[in-house]
C-alpha positions as a printed Julia matrix, in Angstrom:
90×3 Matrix{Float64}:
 26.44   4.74   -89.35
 27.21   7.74   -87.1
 30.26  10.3    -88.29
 31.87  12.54   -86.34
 33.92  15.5    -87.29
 37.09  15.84   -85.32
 39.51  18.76   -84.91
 43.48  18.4    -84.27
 43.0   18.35   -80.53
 41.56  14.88   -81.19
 44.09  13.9    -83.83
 46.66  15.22   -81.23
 45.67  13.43   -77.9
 45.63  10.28   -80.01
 49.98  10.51   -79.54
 49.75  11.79   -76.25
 49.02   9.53   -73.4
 49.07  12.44   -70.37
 46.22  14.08   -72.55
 43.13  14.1    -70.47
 41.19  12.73   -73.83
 43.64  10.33   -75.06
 41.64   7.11   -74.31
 38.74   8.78   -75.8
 40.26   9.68   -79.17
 42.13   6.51   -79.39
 38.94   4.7    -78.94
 37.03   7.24   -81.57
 39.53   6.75   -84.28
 39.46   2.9    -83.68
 36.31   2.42   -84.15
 34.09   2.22   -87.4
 32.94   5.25   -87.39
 33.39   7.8    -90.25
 35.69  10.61   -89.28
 36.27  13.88   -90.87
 38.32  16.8    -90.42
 39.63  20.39   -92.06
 42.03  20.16   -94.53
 44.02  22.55   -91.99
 44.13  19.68   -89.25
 47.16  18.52   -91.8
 49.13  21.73   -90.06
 48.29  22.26   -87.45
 48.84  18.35   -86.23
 52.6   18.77   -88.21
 53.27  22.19   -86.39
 52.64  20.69   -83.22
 54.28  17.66   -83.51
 57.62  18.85   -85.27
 57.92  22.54   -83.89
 56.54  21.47   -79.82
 57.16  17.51   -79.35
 60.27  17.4    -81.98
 58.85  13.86   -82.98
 58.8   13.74   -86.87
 57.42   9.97   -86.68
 54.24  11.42   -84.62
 54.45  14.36   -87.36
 54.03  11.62   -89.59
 51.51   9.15   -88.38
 49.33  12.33   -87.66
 49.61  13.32   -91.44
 48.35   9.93   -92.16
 45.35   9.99   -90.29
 44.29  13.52   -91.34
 45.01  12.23   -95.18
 43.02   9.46   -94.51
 40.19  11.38   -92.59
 40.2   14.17   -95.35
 39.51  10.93   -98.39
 36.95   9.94   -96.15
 35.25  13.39   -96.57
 35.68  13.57  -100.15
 34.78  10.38  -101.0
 31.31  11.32   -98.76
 31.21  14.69  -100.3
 30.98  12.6   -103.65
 28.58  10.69  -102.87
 25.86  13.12  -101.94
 26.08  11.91   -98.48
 26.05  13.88   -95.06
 29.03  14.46   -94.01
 28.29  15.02   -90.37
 24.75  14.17   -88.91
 25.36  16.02   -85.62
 28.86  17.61   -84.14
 29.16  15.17   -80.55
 31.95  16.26   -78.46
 34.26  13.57   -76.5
């Protein structure tokens, strides 16, 4: 199974329809893929959200999926398993 390892401009364009990459990183975090991300994704997706869109329930949904993203990566890291076999770019 492929993984890809996603920064907050993915996590982002996921809540933002006008983004040029938002069907692509809707699509990416739908599917079954294994995704992983920095522990800092967690700020930077609440800085934007809260400080530039003033949406707390984006703020929130983003924290989710970088939570979720981050136990992903641990419970690979765990395992023994690669975390990322190859960085791909949308």
């Amino acid at each position: 199974m492929p993984s890809w390892f996603v920064d907050a401009s993915v996590l982002l364009a996921t809540e933002d329809a006008e983004d040029e990459n938002y069907e692509d990183s809707v699509w990416l975090l739908e599917a079954k893929e294994r995704i992983a991300t920095l522990d800092l994704a967690y700020y930077e997706v609440s800085n934007v959200a809260v400080k530039a869109w003033r949406d707390e329930a984006a703020a929130q949904r983003l924290r989710e999926r970088v939570s979720a993203s981050s136990a992903e990566r641990s419970s690979l890291s765990r395992r023994g398993q690669l975390l990322v076999s190859g960085c791909q770019h949308l």
